[in-house]
C-alpha positions as CSV (number, residue, x, y, z in Angstrom):
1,X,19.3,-21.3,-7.3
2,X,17.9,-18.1,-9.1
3,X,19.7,-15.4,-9.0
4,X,19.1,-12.3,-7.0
5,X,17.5,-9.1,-7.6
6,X,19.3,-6.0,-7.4
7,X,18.3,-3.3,-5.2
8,X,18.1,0.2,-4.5
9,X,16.7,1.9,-2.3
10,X,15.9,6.0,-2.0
11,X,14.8,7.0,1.7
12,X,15.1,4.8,5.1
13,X,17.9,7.0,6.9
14,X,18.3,6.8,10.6
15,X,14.8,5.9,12.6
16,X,13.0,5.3,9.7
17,X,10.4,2.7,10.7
18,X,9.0,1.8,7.8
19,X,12.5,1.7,5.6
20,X,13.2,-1.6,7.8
21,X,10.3,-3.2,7.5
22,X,10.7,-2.7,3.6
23,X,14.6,-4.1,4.0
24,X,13.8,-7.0,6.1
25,X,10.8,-7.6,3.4
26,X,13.2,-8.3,0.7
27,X,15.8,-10.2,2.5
28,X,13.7,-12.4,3.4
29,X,13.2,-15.1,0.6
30,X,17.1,-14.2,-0.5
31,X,15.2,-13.3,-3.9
32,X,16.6,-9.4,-4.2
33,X,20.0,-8.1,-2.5
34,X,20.3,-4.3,-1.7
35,X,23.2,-3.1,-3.3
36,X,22.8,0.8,-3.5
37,X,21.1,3.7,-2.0
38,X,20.4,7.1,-1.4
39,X,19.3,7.3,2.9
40,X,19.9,10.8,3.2
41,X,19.9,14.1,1.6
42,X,23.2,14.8,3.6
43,X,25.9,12.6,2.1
44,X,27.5,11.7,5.2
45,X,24.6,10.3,6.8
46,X,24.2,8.0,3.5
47,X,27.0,6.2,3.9
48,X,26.7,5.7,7.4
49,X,23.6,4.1,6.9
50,X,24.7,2.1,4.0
51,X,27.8,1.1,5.9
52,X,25.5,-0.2,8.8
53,X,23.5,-2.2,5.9
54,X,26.7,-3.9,4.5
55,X,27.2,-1.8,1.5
56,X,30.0,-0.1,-0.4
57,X,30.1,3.9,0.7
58,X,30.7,4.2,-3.4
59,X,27.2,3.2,-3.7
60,X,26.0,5.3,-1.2
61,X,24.7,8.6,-2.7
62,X,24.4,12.2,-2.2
63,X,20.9,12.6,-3.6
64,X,19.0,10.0,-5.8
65,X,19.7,12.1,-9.3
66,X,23.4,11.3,-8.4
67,X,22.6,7.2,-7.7
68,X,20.2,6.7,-11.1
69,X,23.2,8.1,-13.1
70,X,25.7,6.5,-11.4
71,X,23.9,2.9,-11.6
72,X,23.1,3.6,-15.1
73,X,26.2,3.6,-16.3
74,X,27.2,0.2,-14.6
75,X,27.3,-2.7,-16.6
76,X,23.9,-4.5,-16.9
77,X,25.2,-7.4,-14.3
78,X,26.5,-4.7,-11.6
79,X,24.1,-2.0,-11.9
80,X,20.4,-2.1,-9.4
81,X,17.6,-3.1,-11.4
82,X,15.0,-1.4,-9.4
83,X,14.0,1.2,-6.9
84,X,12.2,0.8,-3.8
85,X,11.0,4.0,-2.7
86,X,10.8,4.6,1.4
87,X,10.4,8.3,1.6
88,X,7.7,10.6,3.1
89,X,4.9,11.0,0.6
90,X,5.9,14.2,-1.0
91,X,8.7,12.7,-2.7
92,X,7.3,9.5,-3.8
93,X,6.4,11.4,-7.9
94,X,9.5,12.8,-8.2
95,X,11.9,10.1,-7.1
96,X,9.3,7.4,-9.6
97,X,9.9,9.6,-12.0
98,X,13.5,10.2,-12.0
99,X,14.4,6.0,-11.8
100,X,11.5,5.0,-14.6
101,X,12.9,7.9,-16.7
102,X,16.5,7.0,-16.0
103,X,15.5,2.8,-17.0
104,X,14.6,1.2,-13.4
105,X,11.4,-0.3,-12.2
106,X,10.1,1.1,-9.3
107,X,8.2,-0.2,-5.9
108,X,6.8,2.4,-3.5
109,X,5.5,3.3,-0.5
110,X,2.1,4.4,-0.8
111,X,0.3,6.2,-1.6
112,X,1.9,6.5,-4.8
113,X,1.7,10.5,-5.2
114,X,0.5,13.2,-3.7
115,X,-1.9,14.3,-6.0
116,X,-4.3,12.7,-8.6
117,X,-2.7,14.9,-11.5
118,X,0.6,13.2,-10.5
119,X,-0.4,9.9,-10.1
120,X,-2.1,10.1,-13.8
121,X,1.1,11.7,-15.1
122,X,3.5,8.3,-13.4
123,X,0.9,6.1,-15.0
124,X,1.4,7.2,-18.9
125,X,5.4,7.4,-17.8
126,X,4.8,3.8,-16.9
127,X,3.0,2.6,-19.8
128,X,6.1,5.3,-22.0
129,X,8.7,3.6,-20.8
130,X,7.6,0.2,-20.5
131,X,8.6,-0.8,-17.3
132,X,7.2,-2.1,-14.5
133,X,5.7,-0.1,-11.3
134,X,4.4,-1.8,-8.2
135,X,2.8,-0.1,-4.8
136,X,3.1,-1.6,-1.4
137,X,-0.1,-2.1,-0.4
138,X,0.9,-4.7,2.4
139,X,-2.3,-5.9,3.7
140,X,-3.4,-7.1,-0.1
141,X,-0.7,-9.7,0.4
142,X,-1.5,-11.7,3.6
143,X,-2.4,-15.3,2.4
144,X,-6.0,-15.2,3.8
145,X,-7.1,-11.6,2.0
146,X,-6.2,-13.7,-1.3
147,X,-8.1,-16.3,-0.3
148,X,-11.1,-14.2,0.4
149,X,-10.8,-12.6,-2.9
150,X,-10.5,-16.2,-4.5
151,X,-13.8,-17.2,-3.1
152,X,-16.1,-14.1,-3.8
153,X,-14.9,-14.5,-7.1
154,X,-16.0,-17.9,-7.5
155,X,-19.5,-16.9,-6.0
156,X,-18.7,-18.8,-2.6
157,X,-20.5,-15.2,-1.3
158,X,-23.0,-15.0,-4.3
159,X,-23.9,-11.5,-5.3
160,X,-22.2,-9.0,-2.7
161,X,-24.6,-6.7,-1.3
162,X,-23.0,-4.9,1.2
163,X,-18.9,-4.2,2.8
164,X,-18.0,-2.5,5.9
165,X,-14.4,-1.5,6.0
166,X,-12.9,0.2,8.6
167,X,-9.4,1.4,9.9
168,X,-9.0,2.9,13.1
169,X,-5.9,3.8,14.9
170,X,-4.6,5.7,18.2
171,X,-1.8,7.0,17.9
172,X,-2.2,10.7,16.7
173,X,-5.4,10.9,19.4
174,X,-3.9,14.2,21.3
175,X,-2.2,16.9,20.2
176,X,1.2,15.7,21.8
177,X,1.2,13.5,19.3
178,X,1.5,16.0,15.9
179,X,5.7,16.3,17.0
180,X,5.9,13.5,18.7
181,X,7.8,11.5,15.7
182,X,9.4,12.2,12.6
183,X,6.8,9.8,11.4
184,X,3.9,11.9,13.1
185,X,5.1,15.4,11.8
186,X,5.7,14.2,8.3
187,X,2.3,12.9,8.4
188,X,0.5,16.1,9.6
189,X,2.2,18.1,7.8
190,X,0.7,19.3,4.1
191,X,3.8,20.2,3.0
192,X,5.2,16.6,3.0
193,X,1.7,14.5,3.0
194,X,-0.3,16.1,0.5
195,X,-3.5,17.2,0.3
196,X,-4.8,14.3,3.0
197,X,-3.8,13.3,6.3
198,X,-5.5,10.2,7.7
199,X,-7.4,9.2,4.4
200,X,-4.2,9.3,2.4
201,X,-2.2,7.6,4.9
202,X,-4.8,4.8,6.0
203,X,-7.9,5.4,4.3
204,X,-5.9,4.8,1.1
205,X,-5.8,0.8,2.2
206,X,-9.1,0.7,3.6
207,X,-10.5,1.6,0.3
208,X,-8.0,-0.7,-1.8
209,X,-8.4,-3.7,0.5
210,X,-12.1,-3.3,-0.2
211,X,-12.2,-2.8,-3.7
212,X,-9.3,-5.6,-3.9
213,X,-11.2,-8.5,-1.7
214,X,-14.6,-7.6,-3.6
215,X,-13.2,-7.4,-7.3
216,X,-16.0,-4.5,-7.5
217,X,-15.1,-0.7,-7.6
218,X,-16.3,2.3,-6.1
219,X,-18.5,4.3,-8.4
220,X,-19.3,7.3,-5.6
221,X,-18.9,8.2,-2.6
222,X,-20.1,10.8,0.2
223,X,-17.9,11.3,2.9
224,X,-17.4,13.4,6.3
225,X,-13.5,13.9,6.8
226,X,-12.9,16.2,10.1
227,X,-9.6,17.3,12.1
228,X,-10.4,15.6,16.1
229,X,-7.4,17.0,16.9
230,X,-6.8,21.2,17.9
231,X,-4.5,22.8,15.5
232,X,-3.8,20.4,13.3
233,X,-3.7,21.3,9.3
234,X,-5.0,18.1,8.0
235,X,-8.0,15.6,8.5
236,X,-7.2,12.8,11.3
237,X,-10.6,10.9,11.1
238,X,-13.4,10.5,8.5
239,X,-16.0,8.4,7.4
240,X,-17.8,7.6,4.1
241,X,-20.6,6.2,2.2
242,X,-19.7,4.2,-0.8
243,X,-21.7,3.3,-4.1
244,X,-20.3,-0.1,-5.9
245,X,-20.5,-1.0,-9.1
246,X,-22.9,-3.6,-9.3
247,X,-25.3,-2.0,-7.2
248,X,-23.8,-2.7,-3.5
249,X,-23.6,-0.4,-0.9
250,X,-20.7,0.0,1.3
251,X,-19.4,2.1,4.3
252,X,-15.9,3.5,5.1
253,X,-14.0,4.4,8.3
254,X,-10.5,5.6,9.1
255,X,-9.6,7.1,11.6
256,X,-5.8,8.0,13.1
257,X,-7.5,9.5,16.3
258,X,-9.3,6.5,18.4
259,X,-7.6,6.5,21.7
260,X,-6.3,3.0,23.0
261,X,-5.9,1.2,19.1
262,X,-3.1,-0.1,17.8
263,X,-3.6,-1.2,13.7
264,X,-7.7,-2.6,13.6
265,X,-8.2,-2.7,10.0
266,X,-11.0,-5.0,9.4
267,X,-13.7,-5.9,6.8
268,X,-17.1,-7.7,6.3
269,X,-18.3,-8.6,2.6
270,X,-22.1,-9.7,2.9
271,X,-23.6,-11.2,-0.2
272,X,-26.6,-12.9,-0.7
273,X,-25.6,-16.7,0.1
274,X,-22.4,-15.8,2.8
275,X,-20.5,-13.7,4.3
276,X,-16.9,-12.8,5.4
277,X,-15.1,-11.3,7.9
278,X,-10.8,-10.5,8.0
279,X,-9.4,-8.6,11.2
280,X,-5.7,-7.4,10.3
281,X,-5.1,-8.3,13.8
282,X,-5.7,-12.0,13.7
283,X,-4.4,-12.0,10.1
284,X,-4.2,-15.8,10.1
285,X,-8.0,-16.1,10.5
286,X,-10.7,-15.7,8.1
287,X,-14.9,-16.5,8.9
288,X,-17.4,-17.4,7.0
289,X,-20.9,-17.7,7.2
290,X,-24.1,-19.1,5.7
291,X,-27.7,-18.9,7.1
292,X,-28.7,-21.4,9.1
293,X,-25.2,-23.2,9.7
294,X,-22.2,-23.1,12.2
295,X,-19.5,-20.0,11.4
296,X,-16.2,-21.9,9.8
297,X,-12.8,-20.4,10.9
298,X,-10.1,-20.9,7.9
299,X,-6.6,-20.2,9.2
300,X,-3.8,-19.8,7.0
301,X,-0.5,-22.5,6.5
302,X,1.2,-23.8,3.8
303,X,-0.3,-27.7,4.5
304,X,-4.0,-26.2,4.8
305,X,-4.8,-28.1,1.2
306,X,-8.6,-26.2,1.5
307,X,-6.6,-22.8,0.6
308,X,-6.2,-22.1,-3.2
309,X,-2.8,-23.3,-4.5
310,X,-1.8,-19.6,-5.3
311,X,-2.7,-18.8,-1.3
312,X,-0.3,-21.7,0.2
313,X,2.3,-20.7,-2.1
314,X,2.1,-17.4,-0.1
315,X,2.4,-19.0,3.3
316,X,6.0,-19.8,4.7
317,X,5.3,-22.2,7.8
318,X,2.9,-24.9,8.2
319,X,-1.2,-24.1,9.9
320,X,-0.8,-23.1,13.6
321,X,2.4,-21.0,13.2
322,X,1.5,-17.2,12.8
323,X,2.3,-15.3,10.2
324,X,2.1,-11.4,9.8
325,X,3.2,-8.0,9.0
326,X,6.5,-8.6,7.5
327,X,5.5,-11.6,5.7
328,X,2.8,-9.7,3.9
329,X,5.6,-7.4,2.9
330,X,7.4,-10.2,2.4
331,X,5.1,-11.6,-0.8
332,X,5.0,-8.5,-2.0
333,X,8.8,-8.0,-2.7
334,X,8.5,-11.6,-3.5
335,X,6.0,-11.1,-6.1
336,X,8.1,-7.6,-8.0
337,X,11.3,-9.8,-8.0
338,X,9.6,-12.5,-9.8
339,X,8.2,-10.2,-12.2
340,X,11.6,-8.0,-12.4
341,X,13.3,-11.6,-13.3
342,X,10.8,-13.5,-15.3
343,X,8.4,-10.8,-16.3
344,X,5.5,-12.6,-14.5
345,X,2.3,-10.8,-14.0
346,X,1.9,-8.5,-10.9
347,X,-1.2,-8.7,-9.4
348,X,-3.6,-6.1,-10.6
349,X,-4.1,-4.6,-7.6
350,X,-0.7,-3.6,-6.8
351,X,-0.3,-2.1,-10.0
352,X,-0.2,1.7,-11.3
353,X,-3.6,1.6,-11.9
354,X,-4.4,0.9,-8.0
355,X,-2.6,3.8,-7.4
356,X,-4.1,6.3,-9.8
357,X,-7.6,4.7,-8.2
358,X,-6.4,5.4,-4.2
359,X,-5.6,9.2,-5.3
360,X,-9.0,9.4,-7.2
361,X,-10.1,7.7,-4.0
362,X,-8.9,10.8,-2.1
363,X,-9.7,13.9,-4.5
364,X,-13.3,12.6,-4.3
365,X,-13.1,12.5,-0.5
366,X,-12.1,16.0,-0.2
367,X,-14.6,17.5,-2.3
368,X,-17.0,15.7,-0.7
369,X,-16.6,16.4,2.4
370,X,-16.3,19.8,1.9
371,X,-19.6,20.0,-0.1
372,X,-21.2,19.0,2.8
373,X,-20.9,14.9,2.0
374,X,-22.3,15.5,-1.4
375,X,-21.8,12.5,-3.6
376,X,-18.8,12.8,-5.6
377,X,-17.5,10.2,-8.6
378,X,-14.6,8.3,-8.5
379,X,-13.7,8.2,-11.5
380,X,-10.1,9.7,-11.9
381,X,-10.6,11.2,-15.5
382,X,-14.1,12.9,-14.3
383,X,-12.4,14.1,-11.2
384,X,-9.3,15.5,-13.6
385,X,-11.8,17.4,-15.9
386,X,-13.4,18.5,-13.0
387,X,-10.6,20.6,-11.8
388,X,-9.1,20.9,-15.4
């Protein structure tokens, strides 16, 4: 049996949702072991958190400075041999920066920075120090979203004309809301999200599922971002107009205000000879259609032999057995520890250069929108110059 990747992890104290999800994620194809981390910026809540987790209060740290010196000076066998980063947004740079510069690879939360002049800076300290760098952009790894990208690549769509991708969620709809949750405050608060509220936090995977599923990119875009909400200091709801590059046209929705939803992330590819639809919803599901002939439902499961081979290796269970959320997560961490251990290559899309592309993604959608939905390029250089 291989052996197991070593872990740590900065962020995930007490009540942090998304910090578990990430945990149970990497426990759950005993490929990586969490052996150190920093929870908290007070000590004592650290090590009360990494003594609920199973782990030695020595290797529970006072800030994560403190742990990347510490672990460095391990032997090779003993010390973590990458960082999985579970903080709010603000601290995503700094804490990449500090483990890449101190010799550890690094998987984060996304969206990877807080600004595009970060995010450009973390990708030449990647390529520097030669290490690897992965984001967690969960929905890119549910079997059936590979499978869709398989088959527009191998013109099952022919030329794609036209995507509709949109995001919308409830639970920010009233102003009750905004301090309702350390999740919620952190969220709306500039401080701590950056320069974006809904499009960084959910627009960010509506535009990287779409440019991920297609294999095209965004060239432009004109978009409409808007605060629903009274008194809030950051958008919660936006849409956009997208320009492709091989001609295509596409449309954009998020939206952290539509009362009643839950997590409705959906897109529809349209080319010229079929078209696709994925509802991250009914994540085991995916339709296709062709003029003129009955809509086929493909469901995901590792016996379904009409999946790409690289697709069933993603499934865990056989057809008719959902899969979801935490298995997505799940491939991911399965994916970094392979590459940590063997060097295998990480799927493009998960890579730094996704990352510097979603904060390009929302610079352009700022200025946009407040140049009255002017079209903007996404290009990150051009958008660098632009406010160099």
């Amino acid at each position: 049996m291989a052996r197991k990747i070593r872990m740590g992890m900065v962020g995930g104290g007490e009540g942090s949702f998304i910090a578990s999800i990430h945990r149970m994620a990497a426990r759950l194809d005993d490929s990586i072991e969490l052996v150190a981390g920093c929870f908290s910026r007070q000590h004592p809540k650290s090590i009360q958190m990494g003594q609920q987790l199973g782990l030695e209060s020595a290797r529970c740290y006072a800030s994560y400075e403190q742990m990347f010196e510490a672990e460095a000076a391990l032997p090779a066998d003993k010390r973590i041999e990458f960082v999985s980063i579970v903080t709010p947004n603000h601290m995503h740079f700094p804490v990449a920066k500090a483990a890449l510069l101190a010799g550890f690879n690094v998987l984060s939360d996304k969206p990877a920075t807080t600004s595009l002049e970060q995010a450009i800076a973390l990708q030449q300290l990647v390529q520097q120090q030669q290490l690897h760098y992965g984001l967690t952009h969960t929905y890119a790894a549910y079997p059936l979203v590979r499978q869709a990208r398989q088959m527009i690549a191998q013109g099952k769509l022919g030329t794609v004309r036209r995507i509709s991708v949109s995001y919308p969620q409830g639970w920010l709809a009233d102003s009750a809301d905004t301090q309702a949750s350390a999740q919620a405050s952190w969220r709306t608060d500039p401080e701590r999200s950056g320069e974006s509220g809904c499009f960084a936090d959910i627009g960010t995977h509506a535009f990287h599922l779409l440019e991920y599923v297609s294999g095209l990119q965004v060239m432009e875009i004109a978009a409409d971002l808007v605060t629903q909400v009274k008194d809030r200091l950051l958008d919660d709801d936006g849409a956009a107009m997208l320009r492709l590059t091989n001609g295509a046209r596409a449309t954009l929705m998020a939206s952290q205000a539509c009362t009643g939803l839950g997590n409705n992330l959906q897109i529809s590819i349209y080319g010229d000879r079929a078209s696709l639809y994925w509802q991250q919803e009914q994540p085991n599901q995916l339709w296709l259609q062709r003029r003129g002939e009955p809509q086929q439902l493909w469901t995901a499961g590792a016996d379904c032999d009409y999946l790409d081979v690289a697709v069933r290796d993603l499934c865990r269970t056989p057809a008719g057995h959902p899969e979801g959320y935490i298995e997505a997560f799940a491939n991911l961490y399965r994916d970094f520890a392979l590459l940590v251990r063997n060097g295998e290559q990480l799927d493009d899309g998960l890579s730094i250069d996704a990352a510097v592309r979603g904060m390009a993604f929302i610079r352009a959608a700022l200025l946009s929108s407040q140049n009255n939905a002017s079209w903007v390029s996404v290009d990150p250089l051009a958008l660098q110059k632009q406010i160099d």
